[in-house]
Structures are given as C-alpha cells and as structure tokens.
C-alpha positions in Angstrom: 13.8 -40.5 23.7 14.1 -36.5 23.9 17.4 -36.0 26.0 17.2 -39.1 27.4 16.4 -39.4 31.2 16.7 -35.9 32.5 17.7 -35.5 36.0 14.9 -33.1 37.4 15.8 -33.1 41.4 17.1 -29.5 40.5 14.6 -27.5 38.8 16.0 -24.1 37.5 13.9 -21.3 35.6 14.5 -21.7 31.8 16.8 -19.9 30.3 15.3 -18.0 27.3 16.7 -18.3 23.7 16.2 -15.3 20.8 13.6 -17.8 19.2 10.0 -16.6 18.9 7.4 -19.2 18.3 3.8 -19.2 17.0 2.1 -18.9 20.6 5.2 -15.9 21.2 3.4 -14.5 18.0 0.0 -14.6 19.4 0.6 -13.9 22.5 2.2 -10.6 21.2 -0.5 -10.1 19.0 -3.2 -10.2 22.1 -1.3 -8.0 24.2 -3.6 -4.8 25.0 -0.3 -3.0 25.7 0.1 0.4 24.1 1.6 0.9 20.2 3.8 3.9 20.1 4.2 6.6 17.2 7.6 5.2 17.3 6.3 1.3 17.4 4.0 2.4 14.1 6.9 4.0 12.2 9.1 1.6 12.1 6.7 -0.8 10.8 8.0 -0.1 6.6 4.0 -0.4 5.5 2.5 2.4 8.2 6.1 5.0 7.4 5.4 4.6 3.9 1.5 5.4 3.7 2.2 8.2 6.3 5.3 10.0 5.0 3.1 9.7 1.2 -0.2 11.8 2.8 2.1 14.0 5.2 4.1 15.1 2.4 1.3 15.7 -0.3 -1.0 17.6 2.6 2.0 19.9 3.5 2.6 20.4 -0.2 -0.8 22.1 -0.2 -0.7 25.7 -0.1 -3.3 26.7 2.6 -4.7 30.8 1.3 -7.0 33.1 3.0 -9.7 34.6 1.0 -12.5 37.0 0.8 -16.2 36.9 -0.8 -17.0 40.5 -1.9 -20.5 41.7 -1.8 -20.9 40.3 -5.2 -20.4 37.5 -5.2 -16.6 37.4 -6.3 -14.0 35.6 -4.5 -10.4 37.3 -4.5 -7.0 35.9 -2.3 -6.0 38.5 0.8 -2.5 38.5 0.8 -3.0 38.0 4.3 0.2 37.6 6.4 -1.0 34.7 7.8 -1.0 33.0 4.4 2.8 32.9 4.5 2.8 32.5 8.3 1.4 28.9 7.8 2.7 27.7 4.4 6.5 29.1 5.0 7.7 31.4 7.4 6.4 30.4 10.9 7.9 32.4 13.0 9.7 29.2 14.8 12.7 27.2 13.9 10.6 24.9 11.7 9.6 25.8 8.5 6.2 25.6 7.2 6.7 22.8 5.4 8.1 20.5 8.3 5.8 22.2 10.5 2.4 20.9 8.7 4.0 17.4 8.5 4.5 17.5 11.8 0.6 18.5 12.4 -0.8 16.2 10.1 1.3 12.8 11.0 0.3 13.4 14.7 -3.2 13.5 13.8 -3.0 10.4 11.8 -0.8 8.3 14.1 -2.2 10.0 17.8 -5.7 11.2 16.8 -4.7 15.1 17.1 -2.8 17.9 15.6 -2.1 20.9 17.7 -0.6 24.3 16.3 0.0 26.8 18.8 -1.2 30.3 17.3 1.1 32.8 19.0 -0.8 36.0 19.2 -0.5 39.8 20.6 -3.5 41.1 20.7 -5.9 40.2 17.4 -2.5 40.1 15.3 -0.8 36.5 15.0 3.0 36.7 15.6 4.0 33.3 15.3 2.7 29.6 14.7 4.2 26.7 16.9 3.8 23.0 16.4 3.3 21.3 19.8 3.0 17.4 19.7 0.0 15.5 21.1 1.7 14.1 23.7 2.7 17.2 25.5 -1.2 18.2 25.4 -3.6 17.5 28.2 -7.6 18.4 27.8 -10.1 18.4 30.5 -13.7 18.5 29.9 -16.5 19.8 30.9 -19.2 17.8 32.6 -21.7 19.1 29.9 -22.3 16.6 27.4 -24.2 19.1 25.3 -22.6 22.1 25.4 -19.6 20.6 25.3 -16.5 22.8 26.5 -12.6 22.0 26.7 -9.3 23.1 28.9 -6.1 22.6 27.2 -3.1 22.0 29.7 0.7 22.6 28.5 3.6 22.2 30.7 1.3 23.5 33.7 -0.3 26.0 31.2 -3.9 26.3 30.6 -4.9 27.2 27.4 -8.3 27.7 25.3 -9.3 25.8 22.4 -9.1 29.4 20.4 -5.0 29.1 21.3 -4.5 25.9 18.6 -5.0 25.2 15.8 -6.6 21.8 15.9 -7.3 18.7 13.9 -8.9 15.7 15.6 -9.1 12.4 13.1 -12.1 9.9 14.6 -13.4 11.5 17.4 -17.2 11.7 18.9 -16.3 14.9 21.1 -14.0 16.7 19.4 -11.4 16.7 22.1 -10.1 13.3 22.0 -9.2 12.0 18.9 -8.7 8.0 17.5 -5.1 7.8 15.3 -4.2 4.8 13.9 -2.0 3.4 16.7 -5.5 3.4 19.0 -7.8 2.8 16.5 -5.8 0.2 14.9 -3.7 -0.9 17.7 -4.4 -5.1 16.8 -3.0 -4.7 12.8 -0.2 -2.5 14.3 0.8 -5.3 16.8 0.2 -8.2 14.5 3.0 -6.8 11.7 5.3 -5.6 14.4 4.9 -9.2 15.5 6.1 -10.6 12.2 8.9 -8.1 11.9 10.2 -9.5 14.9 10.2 -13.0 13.6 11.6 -12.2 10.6 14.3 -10.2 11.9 14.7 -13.0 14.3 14.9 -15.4 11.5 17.8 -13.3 9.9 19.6 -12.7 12.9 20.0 -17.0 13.3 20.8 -17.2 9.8 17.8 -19.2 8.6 19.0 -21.5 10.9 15.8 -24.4 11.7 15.3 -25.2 15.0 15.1 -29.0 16.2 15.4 -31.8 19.2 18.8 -33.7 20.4 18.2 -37.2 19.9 20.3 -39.6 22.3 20.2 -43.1 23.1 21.9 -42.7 26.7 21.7 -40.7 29.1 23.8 -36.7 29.6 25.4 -35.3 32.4 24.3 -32.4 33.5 27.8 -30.7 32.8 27.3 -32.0 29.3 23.9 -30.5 28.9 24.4 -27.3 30.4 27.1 -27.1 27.8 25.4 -28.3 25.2 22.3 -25.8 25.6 25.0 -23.0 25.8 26.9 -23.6 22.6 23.0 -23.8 20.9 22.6 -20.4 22.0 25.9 -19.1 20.8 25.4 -21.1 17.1 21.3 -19.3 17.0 22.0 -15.9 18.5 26.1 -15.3 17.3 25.9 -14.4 13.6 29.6 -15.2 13.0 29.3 -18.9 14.7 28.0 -21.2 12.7 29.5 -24.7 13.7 28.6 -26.9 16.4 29.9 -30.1 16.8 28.1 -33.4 19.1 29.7 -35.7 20.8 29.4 -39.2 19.8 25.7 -40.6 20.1 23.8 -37.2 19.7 21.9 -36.5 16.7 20.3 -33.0 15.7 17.1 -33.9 14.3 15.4 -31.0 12.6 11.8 -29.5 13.7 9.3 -29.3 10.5 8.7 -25.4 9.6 5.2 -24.8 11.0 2.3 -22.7 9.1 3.2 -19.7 10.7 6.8 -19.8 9.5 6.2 -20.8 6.2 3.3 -18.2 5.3 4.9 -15.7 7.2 6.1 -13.3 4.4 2.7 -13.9 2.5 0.7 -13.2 5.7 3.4 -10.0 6.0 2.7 -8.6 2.4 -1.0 -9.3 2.6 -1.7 -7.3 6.4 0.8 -4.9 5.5 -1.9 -4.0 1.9 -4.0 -3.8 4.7 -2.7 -1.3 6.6 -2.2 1.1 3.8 -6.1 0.9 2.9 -6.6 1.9 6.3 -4.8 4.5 6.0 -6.1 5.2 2.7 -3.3 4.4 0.3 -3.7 1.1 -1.8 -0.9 -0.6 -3.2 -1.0 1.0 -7.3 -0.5 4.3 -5.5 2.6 3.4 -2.8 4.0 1.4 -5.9 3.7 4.7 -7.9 1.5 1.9 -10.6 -2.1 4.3 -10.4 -3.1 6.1 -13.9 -3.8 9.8 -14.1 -7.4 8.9 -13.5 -6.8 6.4 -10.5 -4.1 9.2 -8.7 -6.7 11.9 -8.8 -9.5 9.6 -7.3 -6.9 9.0 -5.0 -6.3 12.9 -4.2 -10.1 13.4 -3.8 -10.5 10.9 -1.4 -7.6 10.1 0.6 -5.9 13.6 0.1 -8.7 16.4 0.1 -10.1 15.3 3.4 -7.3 15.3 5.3 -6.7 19.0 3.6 -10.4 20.1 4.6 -10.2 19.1 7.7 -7.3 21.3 8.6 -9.4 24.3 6.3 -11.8 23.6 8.7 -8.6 23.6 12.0 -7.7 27.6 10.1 -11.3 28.7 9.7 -12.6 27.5 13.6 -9.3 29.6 15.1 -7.7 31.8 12.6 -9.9 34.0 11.6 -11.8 36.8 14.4 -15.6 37.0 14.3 -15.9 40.1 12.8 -14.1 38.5 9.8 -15.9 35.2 9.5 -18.9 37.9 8.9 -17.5 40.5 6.5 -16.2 36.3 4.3 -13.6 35.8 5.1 -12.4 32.1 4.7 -9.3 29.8 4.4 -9.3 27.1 1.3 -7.0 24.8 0.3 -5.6 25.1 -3.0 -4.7 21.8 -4.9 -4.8 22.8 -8.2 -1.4 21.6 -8.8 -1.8 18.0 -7.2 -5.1 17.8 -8.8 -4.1 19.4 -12.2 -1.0 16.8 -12.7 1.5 17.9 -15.4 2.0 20.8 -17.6 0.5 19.4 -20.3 -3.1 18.6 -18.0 -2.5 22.1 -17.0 -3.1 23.3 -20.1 -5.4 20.8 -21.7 -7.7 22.5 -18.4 -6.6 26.3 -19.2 -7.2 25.9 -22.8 -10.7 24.5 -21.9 -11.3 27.3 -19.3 -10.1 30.3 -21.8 -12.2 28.6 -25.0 -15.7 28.9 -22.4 -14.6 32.4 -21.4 -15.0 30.8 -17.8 -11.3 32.2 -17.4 -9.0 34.6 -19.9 -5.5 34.0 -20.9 -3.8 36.8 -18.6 -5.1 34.7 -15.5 -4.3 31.3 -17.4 -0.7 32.6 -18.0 -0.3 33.4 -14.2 -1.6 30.6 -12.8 1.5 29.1 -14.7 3.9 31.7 -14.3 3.9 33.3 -17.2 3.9 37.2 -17.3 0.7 38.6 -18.3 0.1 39.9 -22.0 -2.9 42.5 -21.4 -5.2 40.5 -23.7 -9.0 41.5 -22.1 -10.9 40.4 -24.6 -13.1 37.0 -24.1 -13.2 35.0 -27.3 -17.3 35.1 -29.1 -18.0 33.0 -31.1 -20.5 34.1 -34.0 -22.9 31.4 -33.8 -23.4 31.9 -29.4 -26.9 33.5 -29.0 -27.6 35.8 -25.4 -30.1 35.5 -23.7 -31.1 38.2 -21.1 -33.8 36.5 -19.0 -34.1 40.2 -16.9 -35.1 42.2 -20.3 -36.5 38.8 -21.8 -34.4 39.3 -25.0 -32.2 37.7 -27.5 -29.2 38.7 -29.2 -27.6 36.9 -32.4 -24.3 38.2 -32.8 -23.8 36.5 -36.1 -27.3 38.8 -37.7 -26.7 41.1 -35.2 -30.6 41.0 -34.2 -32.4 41.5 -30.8 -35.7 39.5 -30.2 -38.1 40.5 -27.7 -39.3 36.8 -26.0 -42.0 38.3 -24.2 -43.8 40.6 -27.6 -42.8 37.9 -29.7 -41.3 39.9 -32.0 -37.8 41.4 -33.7 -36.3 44.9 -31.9 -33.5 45.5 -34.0 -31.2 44.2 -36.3 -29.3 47.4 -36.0 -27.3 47.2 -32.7 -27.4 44.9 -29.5 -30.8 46.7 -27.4 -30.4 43.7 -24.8 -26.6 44.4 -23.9 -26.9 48.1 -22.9 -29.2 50.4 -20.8 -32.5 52.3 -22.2 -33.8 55.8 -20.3 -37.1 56.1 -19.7 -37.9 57.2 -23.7 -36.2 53.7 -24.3 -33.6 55.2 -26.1 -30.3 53.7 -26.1 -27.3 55.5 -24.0 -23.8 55.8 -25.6 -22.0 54.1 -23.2 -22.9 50.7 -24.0 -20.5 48.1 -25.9 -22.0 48.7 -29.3 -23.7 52.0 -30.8 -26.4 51.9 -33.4 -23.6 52.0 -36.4 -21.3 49.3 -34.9 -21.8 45.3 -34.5 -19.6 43.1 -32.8 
C-alpha cells in the first residue's frame, strides 16, 4: 500500500522536487521554445565543434589581389588587407573580430561586419551581432531587395559585410540553433539530467512503504526532509520512523542509456556541424585533416571571400580584377616538413623558383633566377610549330618535317622578315644552353 490511506479532503498543488523524469525529458525535448546562442554554447559538443571552425577560419589570412592584363595574378598590398585580418580600426582585433563573424553565422544564420566608410575609402570595420540587426524586404520575390535596420538606423546591404549560412533569400539565414533546434534541445535535455543526477548524489529515487496509516504532520515532514536529503548536497542521512520502509524505484531506460544516448547525439552534432569525432579528438591523419579542411573549412572561408568580394571592392575595381581570396596555404600545407616536400616539388617543375619558395617560408631571398632544365626536356612551340632538344641542341620544323639547326635554339628567339636570327635572344648561333 503506497502511503497508506491518504487523507485527500484537502487537495494542495504539488510541490515540485529537482528530479526530472523521462516524460520531463520529452516533454523538454518537444518544446518549440527558442534555443539561444547561449543555450547552444553551453552544450560541451556544439562549443567544441564551433570554437574548432571559428578559430581555424579566423586563422585564415583573407588578401586582396589583382589579375593583370596577362594573365598574372599579384597581392595589392591593399589597406584593407590589414584592415580585416588585424588592425580594425575598433577595439577588437581582427582576429576576435572574424570569430565573432563566423560563430554568429554558424549558430544565428548571419554574420554582419559593419564597413565604416568616408567616401570610397574604408576607415574602419565593426562587428555587429545578428541580434541587433533587423532586415525588411521587398515585396519582389524576383528582384529581390533588402533594408537593414540598426538601433533605428537604416542601412544598405553594401554597408556589411555579410555571410548568410542556409538561406533561400539571402537575407534570412538558418544557424544551427534554428535549423537544428530538436538535437540542440534533446542534449541540453540530458545535461540537465545529468547535472541533476550529480547534484542528488546518485541518489535513486523510490516509494515509502507503510503498513498503517500517517498523519498529515508526519507526511508533510517526511516529503520535506526528502527534499532536503535529494536537493542538499551536504545532507545525506534520513532517518524513518518505525514502520516505514524506503523501497527503491528500478532505474528506467532513459536513466541507464543516458550517457550512451549523450555520447552518441552529441557525435551527432559535430557532423552537423561538420566536425567528426577523429578531428575534435585531434585522432585524423595528415590525409584525413586536409579532407577535413577542404570540406568543412574552405567553405566556410569562401563564403566570406564571397561576403569581401559582394561589398568590399567598388565597381570600377571588380572590372579592372580585382578580387579577395583566401589563403590557406598554411592550414592546408601542414608542417614544415609538407611545406617543403610541396616547395621542393614546385621548384623541381619550375612551376615556382627558390627566391619565392624561400619567402613563402620566411627566408630572405638569395637572387637565384635561374629555373632548373633538365637536358633530356624537349620544347615544343606549337605557335612556330617547332622543337628544341636542349641535350643535341637541334630545332625541328613539325610542320616541313625536317631539321632547322643544330647550331642554336631558332624556336626560342625572334626572326625578321629575312628569317635571320636577332641578338637579343637567350642563345646566339655560337652558344647552347
């Protein structure tokens, strides 16, 4: 008999204990209420996967560059280079500040960077959270056109720079704590029982078993000192009068899979995010971390190359190529010793020389201009239509069919009209290579 005979003349609201039970747990899990950046963070799987992209995205140095006429693609030096990797012009740095950008847009759905300008010249870059940002719309679903609202400002969409993560308009974006609002709530939900189940000790909960009747007295009591024994950490003794007996409750499914269920949604959550277990337990191989960095990292980073390109550059200087990129090479390069298993690779296919592998390491430069040729390469000019072997020092004509010269290199300088060889070229008729 559970309590005996209760008297129930007088019926009072139940008073609520710090126990949560399975149907708490669903019930939490169901609620459509909202999950807060701060409600995601303090979840240990979400901080982790976020902190890990936020830091590797704002470790990316962000560079401004220009395509010449031909073809050749040199860095500005462009103040605004430094303005967004390091000096901001505000009190955070550039570092904090693209953090800032990039864990908004992964927890809210948007980044916003106010561009601080005078004129066509940017003075200073300002990171304003999501929050404080309201957009209204245009009515146009086609030509689709937006009205940014700041503390009772209005503002362009040329004013930010902006990042949206899952959206169909590109106003309103989809962050993780929308988007994945149910997996949020579900490990919140366990946190809360475990922390529960801390907080009481481990303590199991159970029935009072009693073959006579209690007072009411008695039993308010007794449901008092219950409370004080689950919720007090430093109580832990409760004694019954004669003819009570605690019997305890059997540990349901929830309880006992809890930390299983825990470890397996919280995996979850970092694929979501893009971050599987090998790579938050620092486990991944060389080859494993740089799929990781292509896929997870890169477009996070392209998407803010695209967030520079749409409002940091003028018109007239998307048109005469200029364009931002984000430069990896040392995330994607690994160690030194990668570094220079690539340079030496680079250097030995003359795609780069040694000067410019030396200072993409910091190394001082050691005027070396010569490429490396290697006597048994043959040249083919597929303009002129001839070959050159170095190694015989003879030029074939493709087209004739037949040998030019074994005297100098015919393909690799300019004829006149006579088709006589000038002087200027890189060999004369006495020298070879």
């Amino acid at each position: 008999m559970f309590f005996g005979k209760e008297d129930r003349s007088e019926k009072r609201p139940p008073e609520r204990m710090n126990i949560i039970t399975s149907s708490e747990l669903l019930s939490a899990v169901m609620d459509e209420g909202l999950v807060t950046e701060d409600m995601a963070m303090k979840i240990p799987a979400v901080a982790s996967a976020v902190n890990l992209i936020t830091d590797l995205c704002a470790s990316i140095q962000y560079k401004l560059y220009k395509r010449n006429n031909d073809g050749r693609i040199e860095e500005t030096g462009d103040s605004r280079t430094a303005m967004f990797n390091s000096d901001t012009g505000d009190l955070m740095t550039g570092f904090a500040m693209k953090k800032a950008f990039i864990r908004d847009y992964l927890l809210n759905g948007n980044g916003y960077i106010y561009i601080d300008r005078q004129g066509n010249r940017v003075k200073g870059l300002k990171f304003v959270h999501s929050s404080h940002v309201g957009a209204q719309m245009g009515s146009d679903v086609i030509y689709k056109d937006v009205i940014y609202y700041v503390q009772e400002r209005t503002y362009e969409a040329r004013d930010f720079i902006r990042i949206v993560r899952s959206s169909e308009d590109g106003v309103h974006g989809r962050g993780l704590c929308k988007e994945n609002a149910l997996v949020a709530r579900i490990v919140a939900a366990m946190l809360k029982m475990l922390s529960v189940s801390l907080s009481s000790g481990g303590m199991k909960k159970g029935f009072i078993e009693t073959d006579g009747v209690i007072r009411k007295d008695i039993f308010d009591k007794l449901k008092k000192d219950f409370r004080t024994l689950y919720e007090d950490v430093q109580t832990r003794i409760l004694l019954l009068n004669k003819g009570l007996k605690f019997q305890p409750a059997a540990d349901s499914a929830v309880e006992l899979q809890l930390a299983e269920l825990y470890d397996t949604i919280s995996a979850d959550v970092g694929e979501i995010l893009g971050v599987p277990e090998n790579i938050k337990n620092n486990t991944a191989n060389e080859d494993e971390f740089r799929g990781w960095i292509k896929t997870c990292i890169m477009p996070v980073a392209n998407e803010i190359v695209a967030g520079l390109n749409d409002s940091m550059l003028l018109e007239r200087e998307k048109r005469d190529g200029l364009f931002w990129r984000a430069d990896a090479s040392e995330l994607e390069n690994g160690d030194l010793k990668h570094q220079l298993e690539a340079y030496k690779i680079g250097v030995e296919s003359n795609i780069i020389q040694i000067d410019e592998a030396r200072n993409n390491i910091g190394l001082p430069p050691l005027d070396f201009n010569w490429l490396r040729l290697d006597l048994a390469s043959v040249f083919i000019d597929p303009i002129k239509k001839v070959i050159y072997t170095p190694n015989t020092n003879a030029t074939y004509d493709i087209t004739e069919g037949k040998l030019i010269s074994t005297s100098g290199v015919t393909s690799l300088v300019d004829t006149d009209e006579k088709g006589e060889k000038e002087t200027n070229g890189l060999f004369n008729e006495s020298e070879t290579p």
